[in-house]
C-alpha positions in Angstrom: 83.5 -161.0 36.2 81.8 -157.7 37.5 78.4 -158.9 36.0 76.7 -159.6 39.6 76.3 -158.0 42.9 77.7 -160.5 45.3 75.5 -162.3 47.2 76.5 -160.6 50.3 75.9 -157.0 49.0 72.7 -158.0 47.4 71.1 -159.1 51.0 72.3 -155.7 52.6 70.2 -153.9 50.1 67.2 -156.0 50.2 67.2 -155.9 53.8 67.7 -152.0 53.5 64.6 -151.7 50.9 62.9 -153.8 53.2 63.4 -151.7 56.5 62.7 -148.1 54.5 59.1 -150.0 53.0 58.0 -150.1 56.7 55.5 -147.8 58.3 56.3 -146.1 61.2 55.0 -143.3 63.4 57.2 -140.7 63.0 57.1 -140.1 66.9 57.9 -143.6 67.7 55.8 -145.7 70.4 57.5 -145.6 73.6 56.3 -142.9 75.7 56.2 -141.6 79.4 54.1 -139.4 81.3 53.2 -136.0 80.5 52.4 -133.9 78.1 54.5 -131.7 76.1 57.4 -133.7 77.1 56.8 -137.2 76.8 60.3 -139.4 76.3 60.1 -141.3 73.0 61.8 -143.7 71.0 62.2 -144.4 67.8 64.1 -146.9 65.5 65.1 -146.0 62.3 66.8 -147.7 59.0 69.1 -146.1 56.6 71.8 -146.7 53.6 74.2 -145.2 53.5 75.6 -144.2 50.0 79.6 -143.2 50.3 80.7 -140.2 47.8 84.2 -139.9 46.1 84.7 -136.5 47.7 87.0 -136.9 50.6 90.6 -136.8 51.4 92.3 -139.8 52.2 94.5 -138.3 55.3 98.0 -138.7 56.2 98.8 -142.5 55.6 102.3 -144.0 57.1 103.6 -147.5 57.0 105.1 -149.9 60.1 107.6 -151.2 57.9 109.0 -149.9 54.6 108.0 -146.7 53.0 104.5 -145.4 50.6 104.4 -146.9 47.6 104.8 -144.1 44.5 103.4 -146.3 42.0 99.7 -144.5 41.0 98.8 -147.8 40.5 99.1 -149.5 43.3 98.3 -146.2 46.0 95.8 -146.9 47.4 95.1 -150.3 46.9 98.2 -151.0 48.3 99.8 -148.3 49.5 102.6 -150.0 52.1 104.7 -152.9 51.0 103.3 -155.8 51.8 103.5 -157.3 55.6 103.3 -154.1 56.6 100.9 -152.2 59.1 98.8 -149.2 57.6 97.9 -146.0 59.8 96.1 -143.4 58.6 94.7 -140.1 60.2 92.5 -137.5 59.3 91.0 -138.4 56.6 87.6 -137.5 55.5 84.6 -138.4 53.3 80.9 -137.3 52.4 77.9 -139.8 52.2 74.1 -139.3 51.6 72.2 -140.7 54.0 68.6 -141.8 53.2 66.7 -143.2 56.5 62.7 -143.8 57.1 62.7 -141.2 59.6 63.4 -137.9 57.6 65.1 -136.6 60.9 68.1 -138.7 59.8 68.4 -138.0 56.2 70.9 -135.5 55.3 74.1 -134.8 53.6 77.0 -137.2 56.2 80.4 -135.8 56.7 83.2 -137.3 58.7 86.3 -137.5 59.5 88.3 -141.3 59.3 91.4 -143.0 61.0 92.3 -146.6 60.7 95.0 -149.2 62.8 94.9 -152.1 59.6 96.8 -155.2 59.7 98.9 -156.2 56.7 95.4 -157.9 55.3 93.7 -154.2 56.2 91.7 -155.7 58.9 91.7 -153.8 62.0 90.1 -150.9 64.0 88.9 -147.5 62.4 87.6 -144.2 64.6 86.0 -140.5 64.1 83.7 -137.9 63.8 80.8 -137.2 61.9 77.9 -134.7 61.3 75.0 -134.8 59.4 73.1 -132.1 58.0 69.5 -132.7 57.9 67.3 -131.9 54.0 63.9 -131.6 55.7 64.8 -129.2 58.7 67.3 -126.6 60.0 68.9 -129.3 61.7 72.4 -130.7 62.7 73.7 -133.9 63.9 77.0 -134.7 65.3 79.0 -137.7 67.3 81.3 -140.1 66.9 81.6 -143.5 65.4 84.1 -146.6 65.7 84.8 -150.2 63.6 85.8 -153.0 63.5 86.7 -154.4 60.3 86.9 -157.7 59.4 87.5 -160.2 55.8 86.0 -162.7 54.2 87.1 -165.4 52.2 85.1 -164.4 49.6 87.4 -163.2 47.0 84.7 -160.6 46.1 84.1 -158.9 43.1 87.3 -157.4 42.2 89.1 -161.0 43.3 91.0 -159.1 46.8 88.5 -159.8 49.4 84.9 -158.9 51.0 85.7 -156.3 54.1 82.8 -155.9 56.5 82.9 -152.7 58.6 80.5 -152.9 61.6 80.5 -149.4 62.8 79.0 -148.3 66.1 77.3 -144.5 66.0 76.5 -142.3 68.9 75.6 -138.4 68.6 73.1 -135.8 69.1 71.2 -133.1 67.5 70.8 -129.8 67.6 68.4 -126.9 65.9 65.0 -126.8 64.8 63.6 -130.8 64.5 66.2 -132.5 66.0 67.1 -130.0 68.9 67.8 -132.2 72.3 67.6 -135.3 70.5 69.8 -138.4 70.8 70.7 -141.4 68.3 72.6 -144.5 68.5 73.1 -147.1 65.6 75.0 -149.8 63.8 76.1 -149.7 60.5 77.5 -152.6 58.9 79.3 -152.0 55.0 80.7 -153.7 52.9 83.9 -153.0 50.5 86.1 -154.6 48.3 89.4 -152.7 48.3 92.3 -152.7 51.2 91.3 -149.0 52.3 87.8 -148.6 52.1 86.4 -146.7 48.7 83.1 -146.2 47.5 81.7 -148.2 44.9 82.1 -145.6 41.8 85.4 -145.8 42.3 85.8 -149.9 41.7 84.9 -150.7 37.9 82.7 -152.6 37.4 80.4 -152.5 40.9 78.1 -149.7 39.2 76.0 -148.7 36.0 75.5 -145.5 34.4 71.9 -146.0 35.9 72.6 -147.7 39.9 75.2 -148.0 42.2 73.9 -149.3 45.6 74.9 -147.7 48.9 77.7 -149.1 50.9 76.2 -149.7 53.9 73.1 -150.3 56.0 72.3 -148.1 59.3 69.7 -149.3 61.9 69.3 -147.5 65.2 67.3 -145.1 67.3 66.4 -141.6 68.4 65.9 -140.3 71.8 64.5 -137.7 73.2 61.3 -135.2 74.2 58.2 -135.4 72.4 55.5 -133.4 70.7 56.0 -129.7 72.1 
């Protein structure tokens, strides 16, 4: 049952393979007058690999109360029918883009408005620290999440977030900078979990990222 990738996963990872083989200039190619400030923009690809560290925030029910059956929390954790609210919860992700300006160590915080089949709106904050500088990002983000009839790999459902990212940098390479970008990810469980915690969707060798990033960067130029 858990021998394949599903079809939809496996064209989010191509595609992401395919955007990070690219070549770019790593100043992108829209510039304006001047010299040691030119305005330049440039678009980037990322995955997006979710960890299991994170808290999953203070979740409350519309109708009935938390489920206290290990089992079932947080697969299900309101009786069914119900709405699902939950607020402040948070998660780390490793980010690996084809502009090293965006690859970093991802932290944010989560809150989701889901409908009794856990589709429905999501909203936070996030910052990413970046590996090849002294740098910082942080913004915001919201989603939309929606499902599929696929029944997926673990037979509930395909969930696609498509997440909308805005922020802006600070210190060293990324000082003054500005991004923007849409993530789309994929998950198969009623509240969103990454992938090594679902048997069967990863090997002791592999376990793709969750989602796929494409944006862009604003801001000065070569100083």
């Amino acid at each position: 049952m858990f021998a394949r990738i599903p079809t939809l996963l496996t064209f989010l990872m191509i595609f992401a393979v395919a955007s990070l083989l690219q070549t770019q200039d790593a100043f992108g190619s829209k510039k304006g007058k001047g010299h040691g400030h030119d305005k330049v923009k440039v678009e980037f690809s990322a995955t997006d690999d979710w960890s299991p560290v994170g808290t999953l925030g203070e979740i409350t029910c519309s109708s009935g109360e938390l489920t206290d059956n290990p089992d079932l929390y947080p697969i299900q954790p309101c009786p069914p029918g119900s709405n699902i609210y939950v607020r402040g919860a948070t998660a780390e992700a490793w980010v690996i883009a084809d502009d090293p300006r965006f690859t970093g160590m991802l932290t944010y915080t989560l809150n989701y408005n889901l409908e009794p089949d856990f589709t429905g709106s999501a909203w936070g904050t996030w910052s990413l620290e970046v590996e090849t500088c002294a740098g910082t990002w942080e913004g915001v983000w919201d989603s939309k999440r929606t499902l599929l009839p696929d029944p997926g790999p673990v037979g509930m459902g395909v969930w696609i977030g498509k997440i909308k990212l805005s922020g802006h940098g600070s210190g060293d390479c990324v000082d003054g900078l500005k991004m923007k970008g849409t993530e789309i990810a994929a998950t198969y469980s009623p509240i969103p979990l990454p992938y090594e915690m679902l048997l069967g969707l990863c090997d002791s060798t592999f376990c793709p990222a969750e989602g796929v990033i494409t944006g862009e960067i604003k801001g000065p130029g070569r100083h």
